[in-house]
C-alpha positions as CSV (number, residue, x, y, z in Angstrom):
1,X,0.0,0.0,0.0
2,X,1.2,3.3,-0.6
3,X,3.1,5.4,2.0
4,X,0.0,7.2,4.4
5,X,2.6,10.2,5.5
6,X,-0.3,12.3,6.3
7,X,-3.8,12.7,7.7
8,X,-6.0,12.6,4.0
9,X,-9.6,13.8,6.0
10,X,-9.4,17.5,6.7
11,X,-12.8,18.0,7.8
12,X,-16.2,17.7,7.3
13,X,-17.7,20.1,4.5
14,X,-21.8,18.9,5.2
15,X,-24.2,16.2,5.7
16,X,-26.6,15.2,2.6
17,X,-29.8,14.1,2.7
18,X,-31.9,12.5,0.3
19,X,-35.8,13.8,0.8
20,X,-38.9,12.6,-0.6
21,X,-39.8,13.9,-4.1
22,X,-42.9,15.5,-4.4
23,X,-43.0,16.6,-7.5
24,X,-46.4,17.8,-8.3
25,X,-47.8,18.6,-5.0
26,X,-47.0,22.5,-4.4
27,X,-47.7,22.8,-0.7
28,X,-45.4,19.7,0.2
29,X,-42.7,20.4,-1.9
30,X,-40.6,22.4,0.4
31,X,-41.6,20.3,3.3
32,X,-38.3,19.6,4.4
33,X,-36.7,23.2,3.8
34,X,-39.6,24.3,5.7
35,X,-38.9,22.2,8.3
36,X,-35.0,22.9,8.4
37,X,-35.8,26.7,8.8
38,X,-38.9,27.2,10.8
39,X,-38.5,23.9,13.3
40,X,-34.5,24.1,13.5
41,X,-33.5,27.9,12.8
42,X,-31.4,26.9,9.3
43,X,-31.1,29.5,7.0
44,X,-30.9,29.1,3.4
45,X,-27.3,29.1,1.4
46,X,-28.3,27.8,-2.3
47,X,-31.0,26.3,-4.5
48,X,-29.6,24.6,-7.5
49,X,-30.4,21.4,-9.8
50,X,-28.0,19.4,-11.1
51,X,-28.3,16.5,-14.2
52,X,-25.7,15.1,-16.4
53,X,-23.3,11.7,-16.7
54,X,-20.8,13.3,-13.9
55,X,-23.5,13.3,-11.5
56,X,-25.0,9.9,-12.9
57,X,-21.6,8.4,-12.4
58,X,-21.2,9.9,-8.6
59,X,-24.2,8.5,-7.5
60,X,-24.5,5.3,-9.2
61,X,-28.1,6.3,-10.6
62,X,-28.9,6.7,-14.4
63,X,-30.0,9.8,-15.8
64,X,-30.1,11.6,-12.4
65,X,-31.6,14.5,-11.6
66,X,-31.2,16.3,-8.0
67,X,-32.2,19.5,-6.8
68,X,-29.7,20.0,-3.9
69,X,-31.0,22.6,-1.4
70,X,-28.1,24.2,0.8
71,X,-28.8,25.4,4.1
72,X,-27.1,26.7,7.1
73,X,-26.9,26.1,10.7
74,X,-24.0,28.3,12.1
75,X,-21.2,27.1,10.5
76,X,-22.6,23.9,9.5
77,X,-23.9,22.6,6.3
78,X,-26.4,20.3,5.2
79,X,-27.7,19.1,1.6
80,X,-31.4,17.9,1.3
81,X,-31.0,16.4,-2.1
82,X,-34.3,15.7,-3.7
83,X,-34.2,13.3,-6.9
84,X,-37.0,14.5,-9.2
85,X,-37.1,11.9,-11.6
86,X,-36.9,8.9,-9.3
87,X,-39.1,7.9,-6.8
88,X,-37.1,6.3,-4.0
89,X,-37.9,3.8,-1.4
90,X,-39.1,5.1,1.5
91,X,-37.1,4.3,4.9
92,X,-38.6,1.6,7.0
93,X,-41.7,2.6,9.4
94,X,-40.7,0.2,12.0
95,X,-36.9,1.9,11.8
96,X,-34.7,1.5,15.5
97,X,-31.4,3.3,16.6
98,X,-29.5,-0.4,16.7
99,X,-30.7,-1.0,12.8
100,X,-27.7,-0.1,10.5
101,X,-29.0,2.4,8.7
102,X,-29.2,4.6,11.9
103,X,-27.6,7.8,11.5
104,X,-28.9,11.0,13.0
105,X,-27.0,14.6,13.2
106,X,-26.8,16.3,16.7
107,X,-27.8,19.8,16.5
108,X,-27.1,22.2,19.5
109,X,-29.1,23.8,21.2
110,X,-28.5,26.9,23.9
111,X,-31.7,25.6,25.9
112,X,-33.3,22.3,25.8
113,X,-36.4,23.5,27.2
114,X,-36.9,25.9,25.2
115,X,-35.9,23.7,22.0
116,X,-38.1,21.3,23.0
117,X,-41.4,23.3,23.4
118,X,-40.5,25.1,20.3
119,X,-39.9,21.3,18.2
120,X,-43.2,20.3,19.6
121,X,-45.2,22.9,17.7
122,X,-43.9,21.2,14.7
123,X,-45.8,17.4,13.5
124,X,-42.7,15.8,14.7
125,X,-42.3,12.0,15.5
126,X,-40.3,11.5,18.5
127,X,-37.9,9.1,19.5
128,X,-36.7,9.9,22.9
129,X,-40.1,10.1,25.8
130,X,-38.8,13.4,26.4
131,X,-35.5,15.1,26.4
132,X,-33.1,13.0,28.8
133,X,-30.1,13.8,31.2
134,X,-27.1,11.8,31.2
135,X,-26.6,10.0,34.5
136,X,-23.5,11.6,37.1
137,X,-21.5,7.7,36.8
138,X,-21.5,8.6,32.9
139,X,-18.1,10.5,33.5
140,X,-17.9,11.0,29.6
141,X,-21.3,12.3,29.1
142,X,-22.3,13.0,32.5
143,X,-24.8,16.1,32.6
144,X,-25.4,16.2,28.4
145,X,-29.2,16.4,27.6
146,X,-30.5,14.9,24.5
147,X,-34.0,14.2,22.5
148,X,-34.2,12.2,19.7
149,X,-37.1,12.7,16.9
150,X,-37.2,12.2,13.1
151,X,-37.9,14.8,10.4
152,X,-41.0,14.9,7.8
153,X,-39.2,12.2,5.3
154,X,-38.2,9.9,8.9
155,X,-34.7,11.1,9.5
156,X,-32.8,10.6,12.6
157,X,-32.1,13.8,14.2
158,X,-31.3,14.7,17.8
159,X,-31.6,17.7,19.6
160,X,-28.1,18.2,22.5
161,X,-27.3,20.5,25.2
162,X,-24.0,20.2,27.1
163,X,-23.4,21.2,30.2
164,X,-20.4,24.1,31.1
165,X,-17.6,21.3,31.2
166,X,-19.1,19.4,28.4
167,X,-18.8,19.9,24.2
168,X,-16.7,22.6,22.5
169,X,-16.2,26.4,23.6
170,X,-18.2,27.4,20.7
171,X,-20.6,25.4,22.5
172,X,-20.7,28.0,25.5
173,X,-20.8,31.6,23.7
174,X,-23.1,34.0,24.5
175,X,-25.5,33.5,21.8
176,X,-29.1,34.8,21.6
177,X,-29.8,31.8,19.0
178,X,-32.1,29.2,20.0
179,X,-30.5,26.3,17.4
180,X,-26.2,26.7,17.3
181,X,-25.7,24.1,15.1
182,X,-23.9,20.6,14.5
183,X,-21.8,19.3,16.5
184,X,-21.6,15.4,14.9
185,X,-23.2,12.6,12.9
186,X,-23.5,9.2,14.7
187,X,-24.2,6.0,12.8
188,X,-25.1,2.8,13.8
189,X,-21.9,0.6,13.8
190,X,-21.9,-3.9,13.7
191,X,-18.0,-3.7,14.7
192,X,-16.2,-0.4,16.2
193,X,-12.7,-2.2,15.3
194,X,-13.6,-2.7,12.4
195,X,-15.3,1.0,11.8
196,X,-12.1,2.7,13.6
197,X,-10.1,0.9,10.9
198,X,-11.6,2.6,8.0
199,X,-12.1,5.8,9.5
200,X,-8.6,6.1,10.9
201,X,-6.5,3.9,9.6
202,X,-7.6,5.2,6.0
203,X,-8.8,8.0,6.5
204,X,-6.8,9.2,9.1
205,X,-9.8,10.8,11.6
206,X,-8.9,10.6,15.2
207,X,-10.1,9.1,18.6
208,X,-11.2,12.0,20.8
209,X,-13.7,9.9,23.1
210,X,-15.2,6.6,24.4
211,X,-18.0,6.3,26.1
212,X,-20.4,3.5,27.2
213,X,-24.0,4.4,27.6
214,X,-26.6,2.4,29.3
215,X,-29.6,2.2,31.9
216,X,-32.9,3.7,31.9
217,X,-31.7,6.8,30.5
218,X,-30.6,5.0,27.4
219,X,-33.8,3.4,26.9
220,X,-35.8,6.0,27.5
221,X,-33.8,8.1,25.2
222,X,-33.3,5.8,21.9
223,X,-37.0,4.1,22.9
224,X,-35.0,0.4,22.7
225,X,-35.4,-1.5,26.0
226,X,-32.7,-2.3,27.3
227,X,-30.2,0.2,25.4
228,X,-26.3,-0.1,26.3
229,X,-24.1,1.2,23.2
230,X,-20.5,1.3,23.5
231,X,-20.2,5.2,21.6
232,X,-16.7,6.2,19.9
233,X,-16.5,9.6,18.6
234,X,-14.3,10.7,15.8
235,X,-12.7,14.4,14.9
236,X,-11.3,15.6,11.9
237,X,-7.8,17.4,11.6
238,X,-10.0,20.6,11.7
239,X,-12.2,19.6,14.0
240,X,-15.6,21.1,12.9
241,X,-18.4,17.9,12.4
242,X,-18.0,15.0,14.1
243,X,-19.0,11.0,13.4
244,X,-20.1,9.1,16.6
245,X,-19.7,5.8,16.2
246,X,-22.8,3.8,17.6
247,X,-22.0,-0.1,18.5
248,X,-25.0,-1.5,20.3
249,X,-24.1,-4.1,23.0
250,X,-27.6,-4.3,23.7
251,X,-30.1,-5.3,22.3
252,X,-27.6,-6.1,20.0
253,X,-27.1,-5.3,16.0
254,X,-29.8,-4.4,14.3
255,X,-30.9,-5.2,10.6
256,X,-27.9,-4.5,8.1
257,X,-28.7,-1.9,5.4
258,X,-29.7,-3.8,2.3
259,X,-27.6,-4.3,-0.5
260,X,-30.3,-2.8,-3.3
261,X,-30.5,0.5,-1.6
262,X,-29.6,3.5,-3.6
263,X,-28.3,6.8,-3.1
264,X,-32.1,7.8,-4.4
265,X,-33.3,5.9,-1.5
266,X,-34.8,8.0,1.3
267,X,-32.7,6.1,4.2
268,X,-29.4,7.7,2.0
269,X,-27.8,10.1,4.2
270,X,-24.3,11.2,2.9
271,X,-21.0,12.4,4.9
272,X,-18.8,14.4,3.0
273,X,-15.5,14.6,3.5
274,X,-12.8,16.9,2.5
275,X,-9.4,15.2,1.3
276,X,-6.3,17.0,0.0
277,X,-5.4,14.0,-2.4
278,X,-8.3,12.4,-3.6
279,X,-6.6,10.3,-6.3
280,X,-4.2,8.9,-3.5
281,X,-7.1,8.5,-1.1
282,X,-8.8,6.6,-3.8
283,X,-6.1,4.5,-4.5
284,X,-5.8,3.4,-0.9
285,X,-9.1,2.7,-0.3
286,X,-9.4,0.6,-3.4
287,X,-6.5,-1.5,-2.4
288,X,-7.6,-2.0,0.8
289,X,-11.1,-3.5,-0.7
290,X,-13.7,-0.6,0.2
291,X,-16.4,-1.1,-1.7
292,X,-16.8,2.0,-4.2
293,X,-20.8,3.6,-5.2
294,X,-19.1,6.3,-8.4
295,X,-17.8,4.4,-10.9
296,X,-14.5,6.9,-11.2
297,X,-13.5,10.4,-9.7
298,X,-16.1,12.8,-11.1
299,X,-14.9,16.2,-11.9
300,X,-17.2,19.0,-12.5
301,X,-16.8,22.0,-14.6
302,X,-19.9,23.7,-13.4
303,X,-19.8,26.8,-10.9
304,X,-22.6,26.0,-9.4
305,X,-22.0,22.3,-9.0
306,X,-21.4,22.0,-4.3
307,X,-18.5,19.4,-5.5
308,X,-15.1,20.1,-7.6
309,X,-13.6,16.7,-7.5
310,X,-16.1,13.9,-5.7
311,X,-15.9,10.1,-5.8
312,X,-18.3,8.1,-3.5
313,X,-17.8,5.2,-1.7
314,X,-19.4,3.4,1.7
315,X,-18.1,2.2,4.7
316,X,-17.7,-1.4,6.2
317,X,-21.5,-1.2,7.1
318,X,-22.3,0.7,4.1
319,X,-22.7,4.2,5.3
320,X,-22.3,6.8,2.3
321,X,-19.2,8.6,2.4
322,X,-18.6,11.5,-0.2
323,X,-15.0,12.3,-0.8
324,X,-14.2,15.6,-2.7
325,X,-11.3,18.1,-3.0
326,X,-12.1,21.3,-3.4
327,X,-10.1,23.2,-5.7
């Protein structure tokens, strides 16, 4: 394998999200940026569609067509990617935080009360019984609230508050914002050794905590009886986003994510990476048997394309990862 002399992943530029296409029915288009901005406080960055082979040949879906709606939550970006001439599969009703397809983004908050009785105005379905406090023997996460819910198209989302010593300073600013933004991704994991692997070894992200979470908290939060998850989380060379990695002791794994789902799929939520070197990051990978969704590197010549340079590939559980270098 070639030489790894240094760390490919610098950070995290967004999390994509494919949404339902409604095509047709005016009021329910927008459901999803409506929900972004008036539930969550995101504000809108950019509006565009995008067609073609290149994009074809990222996402591994003939003759695609995506509007990709940018929006902003401080200074953290998401994608709702609509496909408007495919109708993709829905993601299943009967959907729990151990099943493999799990992945939710943590979106903090300055006061979880206050989050909360504002989300609840909103036709939400909820995860979590109510907003949750992390046990005092937690050292790790000791004092952190959390609620889980899912967005209009059944999304995993989770609203976070951390204490003084808890989460990043930019956490802790004075802020007269309700919603501050995202502070990481977390996905359902079948093996963290085997997860840690890819994401460091080959990419090159870092270890910045362990913890094990368990109890009635647990359970009450992801709604699974009997919840204990070993949790690993993950930081970038520029810290920024970052990936959780969920591996469920108990009730054990969940389903894996089938083998026929496509990136015009409603369960498909990308991470998108930045690298400095994709060509050498794609080389690695592919000797090191990651399975690849883009048939080559795609390079766009369009201005108003989000991505310069983009291949996309999927981790050992087949979580979508996005690689692009941005010129």
């Amino acid at each position: 394998m070639p030489s790894q002399k240094y760390i490919q992943v610098q950070r995290i530029r967004a999390i994509g999200l494919t949404v339902t296409n409604c095509v047709g029915v005016a009021r329910r288009r927008h459901r999803s940026l409506e929900f972004y901005k008036e539930a969550l406080g995101f504000e809108l960055v950019s509006d565009i569609t995008v067609e073609g082979q290149d994009y074809s040949d990222l996402q591994d879906v003939a003759e695609a067509k995506v509007r990709i709606i940018t929006l902003r939550l401080g200074d953290e970006l998401i994608e709702l990617m609509e496909y408007l001439n495919i109708q993709g599969k829905p993601i299943p009703s009967d959907s729990q935080s151990n099943d493999l397809w799990f992945q939710h983004l943590a979106i903090v908050v300055s006061d979880m009360d206050r989050a909360y009785a504002h989300l609840r105005s909103f036709p939400i379905e909820a995860i979590s019984v109510s907003p949750q406090t992390m046990p005092p023997d937690n050292e790790a996460s000791a004092g952190v609230r959390a609620f889980k819910f899912k967005d209009p198209d059944g999304h995993d989302l989770e609203l976070i508050w951390f204490p003084p010593d808890k989460g990043k300073d930019k956490w802790h600013q004075n802020s007269d914002r309700l919603f501050l933004g995202i502070d990481h991704s977390a996905i359902a994991v079948s093996n963290t050794e085997q997860s840690l692997h890819f994401y460091c070894d080959l990419l090159g992200m870092q270890i910045d905590s362990r913890s094990l979470n368990w109890q009635s908290t647990q359970t009450r939060l992801d709604n699974l009886p009997g919840a204990k998850v070993q949790i690993t989380a993950l930081r970038t060379v520029q810290d920024g986003v970052g990936i959780e990695l969920l591996d469920y002791i108990l009730p054990g794994k969940g389903r894996p994510i089938p083998s026929d789902w496509k990136s015009c799929d409603i369960a498909k939520v990308q991470i998108e990476l930045v690298v400095n070197d994709i060509e050498q990051a794609v080389e690695i990978l592919r000797q090191n048997g990651v399975q690849f969704v883009s048939s080559r590197i795609v390079q766009f010549t369009d201005s108003a394309s989000p991505d310069r340079n983009g291949c996309l590939v999927k981790d050992p559980d087949g979580h979508a990862i996005l690689l692009i270098a941005e010129s």
